[in-house]
Backbone bond lengths (Angstrom), bond angles and torsions (degrees), N, CA, C in turn:
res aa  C-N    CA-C-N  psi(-1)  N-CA   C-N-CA  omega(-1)  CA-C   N-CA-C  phi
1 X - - - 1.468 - - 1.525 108.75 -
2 X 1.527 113.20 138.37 1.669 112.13 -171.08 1.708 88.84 -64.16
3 X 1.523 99.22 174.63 1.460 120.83 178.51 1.515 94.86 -101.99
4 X 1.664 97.50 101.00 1.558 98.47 169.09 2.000 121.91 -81.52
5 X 1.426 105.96 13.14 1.379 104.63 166.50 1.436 111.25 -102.41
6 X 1.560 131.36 15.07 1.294 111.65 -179.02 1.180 113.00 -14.07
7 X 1.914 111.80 137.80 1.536 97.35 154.26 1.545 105.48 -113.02
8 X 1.701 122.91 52.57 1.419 113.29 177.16 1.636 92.02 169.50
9 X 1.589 112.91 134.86 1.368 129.78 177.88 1.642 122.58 -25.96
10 X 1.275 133.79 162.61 1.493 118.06 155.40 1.893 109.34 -64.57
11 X 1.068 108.53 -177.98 1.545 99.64 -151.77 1.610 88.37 -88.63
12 X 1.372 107.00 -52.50 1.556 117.53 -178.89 1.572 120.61 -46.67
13 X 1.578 116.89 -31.40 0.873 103.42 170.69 1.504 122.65 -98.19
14 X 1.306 105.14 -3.09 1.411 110.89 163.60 2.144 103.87 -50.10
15 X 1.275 81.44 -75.46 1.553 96.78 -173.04 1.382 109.24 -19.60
16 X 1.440 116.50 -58.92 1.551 137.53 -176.39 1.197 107.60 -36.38
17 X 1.487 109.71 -54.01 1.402 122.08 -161.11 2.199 116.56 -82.54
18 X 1.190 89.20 -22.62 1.661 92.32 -177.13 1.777 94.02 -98.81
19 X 1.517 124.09 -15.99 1.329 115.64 175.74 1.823 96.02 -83.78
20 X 0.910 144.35 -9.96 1.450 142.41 141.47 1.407 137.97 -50.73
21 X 1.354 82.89 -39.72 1.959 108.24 166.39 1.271 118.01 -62.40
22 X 1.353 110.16 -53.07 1.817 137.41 -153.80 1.969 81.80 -82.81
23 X 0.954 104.74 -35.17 1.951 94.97 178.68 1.282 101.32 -52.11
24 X 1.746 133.58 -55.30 0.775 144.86 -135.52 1.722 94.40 -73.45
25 X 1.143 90.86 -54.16 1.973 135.17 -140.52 1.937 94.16 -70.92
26 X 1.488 107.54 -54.44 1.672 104.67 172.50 1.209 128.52 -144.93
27 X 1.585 108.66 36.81 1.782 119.87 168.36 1.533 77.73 -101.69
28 X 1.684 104.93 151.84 1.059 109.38 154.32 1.940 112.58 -92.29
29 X 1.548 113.14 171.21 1.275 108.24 166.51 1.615 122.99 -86.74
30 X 1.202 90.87 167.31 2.110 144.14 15.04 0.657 129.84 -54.26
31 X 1.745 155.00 113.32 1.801 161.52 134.94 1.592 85.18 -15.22
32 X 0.799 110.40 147.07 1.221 141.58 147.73 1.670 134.48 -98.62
33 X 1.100 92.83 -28.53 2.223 124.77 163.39 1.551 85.25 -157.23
34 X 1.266 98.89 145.84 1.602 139.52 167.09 1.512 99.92 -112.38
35 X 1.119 132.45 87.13 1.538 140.49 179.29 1.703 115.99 -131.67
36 X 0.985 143.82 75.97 1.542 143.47 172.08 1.604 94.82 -118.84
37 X 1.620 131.16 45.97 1.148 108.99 129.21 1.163 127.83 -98.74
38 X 1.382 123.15 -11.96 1.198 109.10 -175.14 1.915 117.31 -87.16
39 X 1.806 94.88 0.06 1.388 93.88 160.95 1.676 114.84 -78.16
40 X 0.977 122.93 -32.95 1.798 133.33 150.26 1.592 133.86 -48.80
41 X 1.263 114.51 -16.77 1.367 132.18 148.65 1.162 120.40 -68.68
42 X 1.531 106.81 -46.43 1.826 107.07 -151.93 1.353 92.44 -85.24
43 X 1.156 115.75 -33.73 2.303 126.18 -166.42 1.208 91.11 41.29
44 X 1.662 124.41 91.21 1.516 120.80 166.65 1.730 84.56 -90.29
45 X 1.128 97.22 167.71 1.609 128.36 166.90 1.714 112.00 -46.54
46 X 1.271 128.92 142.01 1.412 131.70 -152.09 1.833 88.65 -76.28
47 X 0.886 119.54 26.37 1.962 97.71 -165.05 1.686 86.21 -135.67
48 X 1.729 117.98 2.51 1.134 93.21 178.50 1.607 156.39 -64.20
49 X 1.601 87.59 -9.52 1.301 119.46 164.81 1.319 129.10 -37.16
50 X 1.710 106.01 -37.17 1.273 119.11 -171.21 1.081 109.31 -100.90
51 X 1.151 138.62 -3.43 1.161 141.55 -170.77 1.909 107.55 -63.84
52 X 1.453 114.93 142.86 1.370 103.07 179.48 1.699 130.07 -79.40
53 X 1.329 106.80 -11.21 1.423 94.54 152.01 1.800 124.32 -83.01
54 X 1.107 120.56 15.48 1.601 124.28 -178.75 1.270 98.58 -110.91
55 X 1.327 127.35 -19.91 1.615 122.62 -177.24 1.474 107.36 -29.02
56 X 1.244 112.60 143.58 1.701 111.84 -170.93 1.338 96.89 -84.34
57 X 1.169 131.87 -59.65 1.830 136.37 -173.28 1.310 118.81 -44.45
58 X 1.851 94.65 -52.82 1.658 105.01 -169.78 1.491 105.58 -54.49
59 X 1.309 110.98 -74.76 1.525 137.00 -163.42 1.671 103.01 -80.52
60 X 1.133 120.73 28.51 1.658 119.45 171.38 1.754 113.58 -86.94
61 X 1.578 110.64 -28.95 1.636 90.46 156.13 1.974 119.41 -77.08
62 X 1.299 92.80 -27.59 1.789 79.22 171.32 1.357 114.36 -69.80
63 X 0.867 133.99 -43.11 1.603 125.48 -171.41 1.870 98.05 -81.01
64 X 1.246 134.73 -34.77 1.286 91.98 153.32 1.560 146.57 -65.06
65 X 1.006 78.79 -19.99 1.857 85.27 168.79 1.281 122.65 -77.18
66 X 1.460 113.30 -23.04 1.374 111.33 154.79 1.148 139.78 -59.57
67 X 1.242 106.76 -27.55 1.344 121.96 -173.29 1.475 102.20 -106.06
68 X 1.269 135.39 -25.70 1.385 119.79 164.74 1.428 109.95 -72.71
69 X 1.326 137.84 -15.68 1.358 120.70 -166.59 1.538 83.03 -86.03
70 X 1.874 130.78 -48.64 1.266 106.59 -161.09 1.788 117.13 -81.42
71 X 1.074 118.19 13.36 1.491 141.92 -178.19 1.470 86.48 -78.07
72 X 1.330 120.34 -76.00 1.863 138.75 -172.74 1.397 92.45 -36.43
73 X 1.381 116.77 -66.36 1.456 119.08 -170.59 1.866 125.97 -66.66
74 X 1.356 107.25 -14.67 1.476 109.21 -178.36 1.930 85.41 -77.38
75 X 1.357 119.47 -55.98 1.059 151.19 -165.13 1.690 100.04 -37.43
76 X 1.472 127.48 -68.90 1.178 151.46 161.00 1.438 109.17 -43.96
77 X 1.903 104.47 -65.60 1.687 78.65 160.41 1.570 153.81 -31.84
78 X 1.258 95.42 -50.48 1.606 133.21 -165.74 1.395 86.95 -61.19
79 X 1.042 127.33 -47.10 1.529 132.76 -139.36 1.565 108.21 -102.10
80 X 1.359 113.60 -30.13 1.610 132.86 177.85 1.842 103.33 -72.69
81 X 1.513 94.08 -62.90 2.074 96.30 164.44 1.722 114.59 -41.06
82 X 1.335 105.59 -50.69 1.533 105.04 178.42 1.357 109.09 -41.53
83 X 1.157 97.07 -53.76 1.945 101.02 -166.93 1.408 96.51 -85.51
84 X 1.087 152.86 49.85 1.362 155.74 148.88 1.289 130.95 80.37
85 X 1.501 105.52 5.13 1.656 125.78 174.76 1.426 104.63 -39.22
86 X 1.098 131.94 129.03 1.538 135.95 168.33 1.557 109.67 -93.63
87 X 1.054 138.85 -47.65 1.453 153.82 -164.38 1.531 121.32 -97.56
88 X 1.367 139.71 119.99 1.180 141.62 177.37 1.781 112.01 -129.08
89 X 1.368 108.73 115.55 1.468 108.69 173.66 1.155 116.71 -105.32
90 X 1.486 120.06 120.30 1.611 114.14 175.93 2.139 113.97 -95.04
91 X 1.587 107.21 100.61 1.740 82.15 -165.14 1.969 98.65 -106.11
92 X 1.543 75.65 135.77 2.002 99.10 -178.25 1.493 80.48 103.02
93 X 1.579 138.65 48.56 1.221 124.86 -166.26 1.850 105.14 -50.98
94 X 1.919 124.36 -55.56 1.355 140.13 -176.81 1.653 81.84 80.60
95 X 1.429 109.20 -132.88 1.337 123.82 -156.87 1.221 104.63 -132.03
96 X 1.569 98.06 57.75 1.578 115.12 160.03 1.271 110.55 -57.20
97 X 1.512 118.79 147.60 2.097 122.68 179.48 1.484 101.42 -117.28
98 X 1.208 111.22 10.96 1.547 98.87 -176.59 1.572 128.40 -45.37
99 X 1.291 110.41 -50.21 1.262 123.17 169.67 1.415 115.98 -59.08
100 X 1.298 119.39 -47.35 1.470 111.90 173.23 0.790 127.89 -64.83
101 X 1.528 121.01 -35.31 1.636 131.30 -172.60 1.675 107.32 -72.67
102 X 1.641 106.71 -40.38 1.592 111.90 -167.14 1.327 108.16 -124.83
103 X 1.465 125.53 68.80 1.550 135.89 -178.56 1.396 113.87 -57.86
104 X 1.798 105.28 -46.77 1.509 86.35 165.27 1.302 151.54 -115.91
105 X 1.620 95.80 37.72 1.573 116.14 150.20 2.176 104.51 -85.92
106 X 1.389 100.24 -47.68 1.558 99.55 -169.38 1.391 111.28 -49.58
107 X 1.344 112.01 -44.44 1.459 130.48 -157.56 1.600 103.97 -69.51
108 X 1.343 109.63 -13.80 1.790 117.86 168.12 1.010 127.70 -72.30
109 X 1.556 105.36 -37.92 1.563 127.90 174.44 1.466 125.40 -85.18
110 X 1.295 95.67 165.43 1.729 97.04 151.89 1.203 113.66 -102.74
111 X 1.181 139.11 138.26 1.316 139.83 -159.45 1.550 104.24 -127.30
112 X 1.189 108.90 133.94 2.060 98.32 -178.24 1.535 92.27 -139.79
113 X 1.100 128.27 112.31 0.995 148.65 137.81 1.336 126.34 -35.18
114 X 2.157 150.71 83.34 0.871 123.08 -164.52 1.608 100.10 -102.87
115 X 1.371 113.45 157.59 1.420 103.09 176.81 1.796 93.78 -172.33
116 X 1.561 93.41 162.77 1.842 92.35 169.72 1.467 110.52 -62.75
117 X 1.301 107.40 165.20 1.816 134.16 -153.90 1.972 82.04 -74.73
118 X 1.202 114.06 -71.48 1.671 109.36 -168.29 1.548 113.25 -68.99
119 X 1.285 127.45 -1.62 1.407 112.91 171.53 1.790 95.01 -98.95
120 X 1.812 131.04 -19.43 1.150 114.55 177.97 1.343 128.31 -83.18
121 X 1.594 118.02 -13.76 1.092 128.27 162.01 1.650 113.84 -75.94
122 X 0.839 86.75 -45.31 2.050 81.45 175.79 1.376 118.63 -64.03
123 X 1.522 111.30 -30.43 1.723 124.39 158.89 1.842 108.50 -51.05
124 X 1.191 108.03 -78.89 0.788 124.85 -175.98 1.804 119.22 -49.28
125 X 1.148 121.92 -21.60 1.269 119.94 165.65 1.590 120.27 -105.01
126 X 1.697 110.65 -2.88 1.677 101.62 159.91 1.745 102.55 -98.16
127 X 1.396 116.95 -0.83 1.434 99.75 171.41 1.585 125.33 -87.11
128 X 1.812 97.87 -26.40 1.583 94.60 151.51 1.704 136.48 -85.22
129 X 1.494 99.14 6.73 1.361 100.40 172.74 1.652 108.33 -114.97
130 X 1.164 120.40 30.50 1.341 140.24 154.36 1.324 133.37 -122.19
131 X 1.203 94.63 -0.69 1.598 124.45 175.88 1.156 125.40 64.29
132 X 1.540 122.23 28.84 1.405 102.33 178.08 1.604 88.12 -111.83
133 X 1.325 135.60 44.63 0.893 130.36 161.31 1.692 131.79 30.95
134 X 1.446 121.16 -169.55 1.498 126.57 -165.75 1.719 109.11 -119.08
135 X 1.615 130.59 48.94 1.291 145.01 167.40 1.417 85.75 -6.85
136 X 1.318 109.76 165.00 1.463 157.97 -167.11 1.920 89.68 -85.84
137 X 1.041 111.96 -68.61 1.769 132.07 -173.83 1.607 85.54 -49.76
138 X 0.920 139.28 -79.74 1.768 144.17 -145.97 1.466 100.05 -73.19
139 X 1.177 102.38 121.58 1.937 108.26 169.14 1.781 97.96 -123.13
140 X 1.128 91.72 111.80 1.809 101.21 151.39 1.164 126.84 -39.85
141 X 1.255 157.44 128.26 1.462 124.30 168.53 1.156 85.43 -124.27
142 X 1.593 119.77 126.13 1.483 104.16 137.84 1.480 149.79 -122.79
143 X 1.178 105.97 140.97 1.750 95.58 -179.77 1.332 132.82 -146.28
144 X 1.330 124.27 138.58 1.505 157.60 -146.30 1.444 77.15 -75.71
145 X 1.589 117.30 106.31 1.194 128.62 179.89 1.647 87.57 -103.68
146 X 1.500 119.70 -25.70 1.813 111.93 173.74 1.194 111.59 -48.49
147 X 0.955 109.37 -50.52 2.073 133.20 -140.40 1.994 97.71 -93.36
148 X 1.490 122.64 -12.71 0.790 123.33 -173.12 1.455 128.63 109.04
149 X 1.231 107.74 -3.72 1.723 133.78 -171.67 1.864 100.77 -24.63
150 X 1.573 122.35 123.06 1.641 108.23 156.38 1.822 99.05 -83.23
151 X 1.219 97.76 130.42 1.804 117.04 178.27 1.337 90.69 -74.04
152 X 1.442 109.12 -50.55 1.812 89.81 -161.78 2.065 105.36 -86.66
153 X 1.143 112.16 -7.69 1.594 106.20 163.39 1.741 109.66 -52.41
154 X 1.837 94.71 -52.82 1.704 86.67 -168.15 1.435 116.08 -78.07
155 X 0.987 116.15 -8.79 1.164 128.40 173.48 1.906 120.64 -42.26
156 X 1.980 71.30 -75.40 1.976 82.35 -178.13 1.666 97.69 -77.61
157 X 1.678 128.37 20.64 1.675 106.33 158.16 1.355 95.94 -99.17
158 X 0.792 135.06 -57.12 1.627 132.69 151.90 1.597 128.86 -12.04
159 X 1.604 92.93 -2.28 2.154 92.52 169.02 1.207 100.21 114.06
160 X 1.350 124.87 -58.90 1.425 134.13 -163.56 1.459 109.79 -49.13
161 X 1.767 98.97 126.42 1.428 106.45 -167.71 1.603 104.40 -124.23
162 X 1.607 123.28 121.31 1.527 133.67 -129.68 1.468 91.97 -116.01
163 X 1.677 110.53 -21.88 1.888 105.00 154.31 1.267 119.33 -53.50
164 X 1.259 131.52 -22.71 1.487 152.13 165.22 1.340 136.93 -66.54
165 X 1.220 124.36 138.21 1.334 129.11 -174.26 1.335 122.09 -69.32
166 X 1.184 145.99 128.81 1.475 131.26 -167.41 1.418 110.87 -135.19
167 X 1.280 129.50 -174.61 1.770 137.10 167.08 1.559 88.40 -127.25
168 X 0.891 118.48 122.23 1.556 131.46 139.11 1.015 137.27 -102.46
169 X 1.795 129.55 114.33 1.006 144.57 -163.57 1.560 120.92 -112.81
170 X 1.449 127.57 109.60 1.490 133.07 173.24 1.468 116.19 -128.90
171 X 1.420 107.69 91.58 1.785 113.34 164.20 1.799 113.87 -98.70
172 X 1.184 81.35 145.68 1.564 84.25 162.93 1.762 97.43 84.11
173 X 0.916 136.69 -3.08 1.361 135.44 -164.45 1.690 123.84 -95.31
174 X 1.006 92.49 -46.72 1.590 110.75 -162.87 1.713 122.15 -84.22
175 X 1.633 79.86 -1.17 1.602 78.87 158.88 1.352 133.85 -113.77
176 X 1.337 101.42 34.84 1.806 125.81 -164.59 1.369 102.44 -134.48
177 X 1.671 119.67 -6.25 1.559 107.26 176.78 1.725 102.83 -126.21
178 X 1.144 109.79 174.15 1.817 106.58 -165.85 1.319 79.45 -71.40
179 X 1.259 100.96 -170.83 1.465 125.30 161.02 1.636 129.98 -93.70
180 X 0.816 107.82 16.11 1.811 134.25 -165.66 1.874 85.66 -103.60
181 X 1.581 99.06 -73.94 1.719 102.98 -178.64 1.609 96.23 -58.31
182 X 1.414 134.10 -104.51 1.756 108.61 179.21 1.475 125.99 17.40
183 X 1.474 116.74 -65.85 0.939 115.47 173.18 1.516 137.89 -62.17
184 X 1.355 105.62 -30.09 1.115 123.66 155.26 1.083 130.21 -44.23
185 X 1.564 112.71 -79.25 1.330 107.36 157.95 1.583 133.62 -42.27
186 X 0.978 106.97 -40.10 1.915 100.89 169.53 1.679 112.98 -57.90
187 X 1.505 95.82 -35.62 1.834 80.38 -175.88 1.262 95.93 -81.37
188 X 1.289 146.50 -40.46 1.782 133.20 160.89 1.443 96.42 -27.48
189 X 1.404 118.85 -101.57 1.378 116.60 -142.22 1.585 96.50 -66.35
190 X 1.237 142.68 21.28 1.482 117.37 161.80 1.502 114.44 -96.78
191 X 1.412 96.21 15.48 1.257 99.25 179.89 2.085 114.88 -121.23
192 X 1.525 88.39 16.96 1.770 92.68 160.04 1.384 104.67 -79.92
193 X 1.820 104.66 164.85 1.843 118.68 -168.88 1.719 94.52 -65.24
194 X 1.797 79.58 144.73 1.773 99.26 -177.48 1.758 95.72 -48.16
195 X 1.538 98.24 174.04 1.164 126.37 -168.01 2.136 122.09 60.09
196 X 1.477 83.19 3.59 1.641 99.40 177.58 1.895 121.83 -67.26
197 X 1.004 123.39 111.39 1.586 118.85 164.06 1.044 154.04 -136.99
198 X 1.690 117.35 139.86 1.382 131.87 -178.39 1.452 140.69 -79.63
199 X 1.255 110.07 120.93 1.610 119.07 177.46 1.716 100.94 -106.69
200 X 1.789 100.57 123.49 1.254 98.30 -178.94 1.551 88.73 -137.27
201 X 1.151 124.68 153.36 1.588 126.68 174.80 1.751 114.25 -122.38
202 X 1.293 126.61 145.54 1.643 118.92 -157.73 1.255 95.09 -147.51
203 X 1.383 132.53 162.52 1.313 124.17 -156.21 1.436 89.44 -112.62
204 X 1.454 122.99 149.25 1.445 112.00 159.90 1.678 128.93 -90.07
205 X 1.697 115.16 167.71 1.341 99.74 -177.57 1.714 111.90 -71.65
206 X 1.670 92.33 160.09 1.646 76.50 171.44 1.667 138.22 -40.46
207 X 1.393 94.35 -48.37 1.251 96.78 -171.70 1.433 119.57 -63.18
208 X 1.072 114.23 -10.74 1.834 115.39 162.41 1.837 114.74 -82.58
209 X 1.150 103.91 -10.52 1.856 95.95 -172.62 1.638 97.03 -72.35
210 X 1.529 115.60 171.99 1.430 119.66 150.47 1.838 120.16 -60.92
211 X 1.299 97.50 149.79 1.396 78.89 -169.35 1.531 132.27 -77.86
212 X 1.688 96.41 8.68 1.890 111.04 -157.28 2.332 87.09 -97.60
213 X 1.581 85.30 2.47 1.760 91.48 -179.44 1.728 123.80 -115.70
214 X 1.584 90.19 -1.56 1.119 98.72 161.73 1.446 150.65 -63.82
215 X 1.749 103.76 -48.08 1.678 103.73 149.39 1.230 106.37 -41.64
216 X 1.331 146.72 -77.99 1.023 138.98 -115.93 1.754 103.88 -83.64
217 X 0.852 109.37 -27.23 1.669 125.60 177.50 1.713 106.16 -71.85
218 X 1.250 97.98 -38.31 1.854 98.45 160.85 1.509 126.41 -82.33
219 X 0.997 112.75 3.08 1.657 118.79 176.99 1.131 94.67 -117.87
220 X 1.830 135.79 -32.12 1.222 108.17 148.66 1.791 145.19 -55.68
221 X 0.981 98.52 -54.01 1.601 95.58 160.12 1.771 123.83 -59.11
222 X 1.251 97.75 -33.06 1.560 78.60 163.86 1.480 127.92 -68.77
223 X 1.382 124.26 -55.78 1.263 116.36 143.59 1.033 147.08 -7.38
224 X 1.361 109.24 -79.38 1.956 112.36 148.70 1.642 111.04 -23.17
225 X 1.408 102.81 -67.81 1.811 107.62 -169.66 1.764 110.78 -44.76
226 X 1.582 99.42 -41.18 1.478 117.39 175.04 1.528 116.01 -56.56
227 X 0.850 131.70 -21.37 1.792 127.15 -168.55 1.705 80.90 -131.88
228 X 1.251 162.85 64.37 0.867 158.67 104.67 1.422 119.88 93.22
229 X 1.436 118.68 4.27 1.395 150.23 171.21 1.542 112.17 -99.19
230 X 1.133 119.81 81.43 1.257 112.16 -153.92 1.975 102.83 -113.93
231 X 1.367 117.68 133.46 1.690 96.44 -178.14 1.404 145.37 -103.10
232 X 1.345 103.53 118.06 1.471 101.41 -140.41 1.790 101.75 -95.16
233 X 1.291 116.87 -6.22 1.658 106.97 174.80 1.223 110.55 -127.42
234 X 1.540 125.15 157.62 1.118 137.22 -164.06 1.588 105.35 -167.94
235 X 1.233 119.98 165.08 1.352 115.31 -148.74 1.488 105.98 -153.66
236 X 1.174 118.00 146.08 1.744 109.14 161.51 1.480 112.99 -108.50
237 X 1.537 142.73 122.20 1.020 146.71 -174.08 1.450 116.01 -23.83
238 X 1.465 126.34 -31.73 1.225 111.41 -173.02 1.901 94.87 -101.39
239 X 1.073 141.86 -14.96 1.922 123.56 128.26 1.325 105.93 -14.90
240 X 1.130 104.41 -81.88 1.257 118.73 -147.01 1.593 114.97 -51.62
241 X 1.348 103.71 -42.59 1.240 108.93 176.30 1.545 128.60 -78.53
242 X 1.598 115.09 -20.32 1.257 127.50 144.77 1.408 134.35 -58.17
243 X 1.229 118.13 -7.68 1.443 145.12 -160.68 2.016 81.20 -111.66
244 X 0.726 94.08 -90.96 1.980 88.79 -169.70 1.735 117.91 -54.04
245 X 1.401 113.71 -25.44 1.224 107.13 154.75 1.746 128.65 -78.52
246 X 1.385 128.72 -11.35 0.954 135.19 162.08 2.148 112.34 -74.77
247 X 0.874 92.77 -37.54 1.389 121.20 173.20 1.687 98.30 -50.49
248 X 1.556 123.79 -61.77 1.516 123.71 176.88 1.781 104.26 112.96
249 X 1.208 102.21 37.65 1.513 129.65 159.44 1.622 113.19 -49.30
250 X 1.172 130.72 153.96 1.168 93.34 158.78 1.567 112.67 -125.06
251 X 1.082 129.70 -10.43 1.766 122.33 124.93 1.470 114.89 -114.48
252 X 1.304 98.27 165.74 1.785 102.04 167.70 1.856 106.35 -139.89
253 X 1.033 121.42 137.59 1.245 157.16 159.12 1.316 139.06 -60.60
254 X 0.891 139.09 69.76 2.126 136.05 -165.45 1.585 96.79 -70.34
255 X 1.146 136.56 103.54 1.596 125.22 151.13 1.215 120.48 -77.99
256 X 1.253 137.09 114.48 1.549 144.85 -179.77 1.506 96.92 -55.88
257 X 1.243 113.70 145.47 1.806 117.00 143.60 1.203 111.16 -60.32
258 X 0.904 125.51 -32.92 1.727 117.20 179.93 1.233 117.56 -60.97
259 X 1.278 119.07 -47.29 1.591 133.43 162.25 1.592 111.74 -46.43
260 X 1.434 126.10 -63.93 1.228 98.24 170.13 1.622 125.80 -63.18
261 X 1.468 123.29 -18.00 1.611 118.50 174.51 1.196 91.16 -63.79
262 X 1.522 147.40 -72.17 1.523 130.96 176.32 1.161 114.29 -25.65
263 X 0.896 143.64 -60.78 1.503 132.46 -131.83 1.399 99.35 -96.87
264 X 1.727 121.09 -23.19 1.655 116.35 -147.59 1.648 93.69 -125.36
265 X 1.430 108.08 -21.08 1.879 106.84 -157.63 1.673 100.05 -135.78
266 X 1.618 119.80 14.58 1.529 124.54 159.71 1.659 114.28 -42.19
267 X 1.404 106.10 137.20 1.505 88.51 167.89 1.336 117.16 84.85
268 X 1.491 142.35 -55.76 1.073 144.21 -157.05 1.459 124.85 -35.20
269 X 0.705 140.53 92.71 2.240 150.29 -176.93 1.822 86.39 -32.35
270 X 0.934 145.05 -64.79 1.502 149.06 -171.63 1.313 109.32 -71.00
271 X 0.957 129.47 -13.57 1.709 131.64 164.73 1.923 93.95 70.72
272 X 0.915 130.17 35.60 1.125 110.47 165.79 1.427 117.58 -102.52
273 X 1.906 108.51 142.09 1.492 117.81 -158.68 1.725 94.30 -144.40
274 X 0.989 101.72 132.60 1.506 121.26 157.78 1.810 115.17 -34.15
275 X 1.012 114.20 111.16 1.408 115.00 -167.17 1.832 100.75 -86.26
276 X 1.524 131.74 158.70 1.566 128.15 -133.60 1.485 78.23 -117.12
277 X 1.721 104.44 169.64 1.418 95.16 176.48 2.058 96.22 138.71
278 X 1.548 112.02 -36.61 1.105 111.20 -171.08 1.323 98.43 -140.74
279 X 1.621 119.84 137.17 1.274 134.22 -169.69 1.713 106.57 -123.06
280 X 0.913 102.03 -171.03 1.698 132.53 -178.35 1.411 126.26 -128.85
281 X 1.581 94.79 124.41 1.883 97.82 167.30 1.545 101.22 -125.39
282 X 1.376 90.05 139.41 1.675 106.11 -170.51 1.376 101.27 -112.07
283 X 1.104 153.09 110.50 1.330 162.92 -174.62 2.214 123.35 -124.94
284 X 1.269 84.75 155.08 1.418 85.03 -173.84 1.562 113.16 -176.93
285 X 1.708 105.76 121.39 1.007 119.74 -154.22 1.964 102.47 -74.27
């Protein structure tokens, strides 16, 4: 059974969240995301700065890419509420800020957060001890994805209503579960009410990255292997997209990383660009 007292984030999404910060903290502008709460959630230790995965130089294509995928996704949000979406699921939420950062897009929605039982209680008790508290709109969900947890059982006890149109959002995920579960989940969620859609992001194999991104994709997986999270699937866009159309999608979408470095990091005086390696599937039932 997970440890529902965490007293401290999963590590990965720690990382996520202070490489959001560090955008803030020593790119100059334009932001691209304005996000330093989730460096206020996590309260790492004052020296975290130094730490060698925060190095500003090293890790400056990962943290743009972090921040362009969650840029894409505020973006998509924004844009799904426009058109009258009521419902937003974030699953492997970690220490997503969406809601905090964008109250009055969140505050439209219902927002469900899915995540394991000990990283949602530990969420959930530095967000009331930072005070922006647990709104009416935001449901926690959590579930013991060890132990066998159905995500989408707790889900719809959790409010979520599947006659309904939704955005579903999963980054960072899918390269930590086989591809059997992936698949799974796509034939689940291709089966929320039409006009429903998914943003999921998948890592590519090496041999598709640039090659000046290749170390870095090997010190990622080693890493991973190192903290016991190790990543075992990876995909080439046209998988991927056979994978959600087999699923019963009713289109699907490949977004390049390159496309978001266009669109979000053109131009920049500091030359900083999202380093390649992780893509996009855009889907919709």
């Amino acid at each position: 059974m997970a440890d529902t007292q965490a007293e401290a984030p999963d590590s990965t999404a720690e990382r996520v969240a202070l490489w959001r910060a560090m955008h803030v903290l020593v790119d100059p502008p334009p932001h691209v995301l304005s996000d330093e709460i989730g460096l206020r959630l996590a309260a790492p230790d004052d020296d975290w700065r130094r730490r060698p995965d925060m190095d500003p130089r090293a890790t400056s294509g990962y943290r743009a890419a972090v921040v362009a995928r969650a840029r894409f996704i505020d973006d998509l949000v924004a844009e799904q509420a426009g058109r009258g979406i009521s419902q937003y699921v974030v699953l492997g939420a970690g220490l997503d800020t969406f809601a905090q950062r964008r109250p009055e897009i969140a505050a439209r929605l219902r927002v469900f957060e899915v995540d394991q039982p000990g990283n949602q209680a530990w969420k959930r008790r530095r967000l009331v001890e930072l005070g922006y508290g647990i709104p009416d709109w935001l449901r926690l969900v959590p579930v013991d994805f060890e132990a066998g947890g159905s995500w989408w059982e707790q889900l719809a006890a959790a409010g979520f209503d599947p006659g309904q149109p939704a955005v579903v959002v999963s980054t960072g995920v899918t390269m930590y579960l086989t591809k059997d579960a992936t698949a799974a989940t796509l034939r689940q969620l291709a089966g929320l009410a039409p006009a429903s859609t998914l943003a999921m992001t998948f890592l590519l194999p090496t041999e598709l990255l640039e090659d000046a991104d290749r170390p870095g994709l090997r010190a990622a997986k080693s890493g991973a292997r190192a903290t016991g999270t190790p990543f075992i699937s990876f995909y080439t866009p046209s998988e991927m997209l056979a994978l959600a159309r087999e699923a019963g999608f009713t289109t699907a979408e490949h977004v390049p990383g390159t496309v978001l470095a266009d669109r979000y990091f053109a131009d920049r005086a500091d030359g900083l660009r999202p380093s390649s390696g992780e893509d996009l599937l855009v889907a919709t039932t």
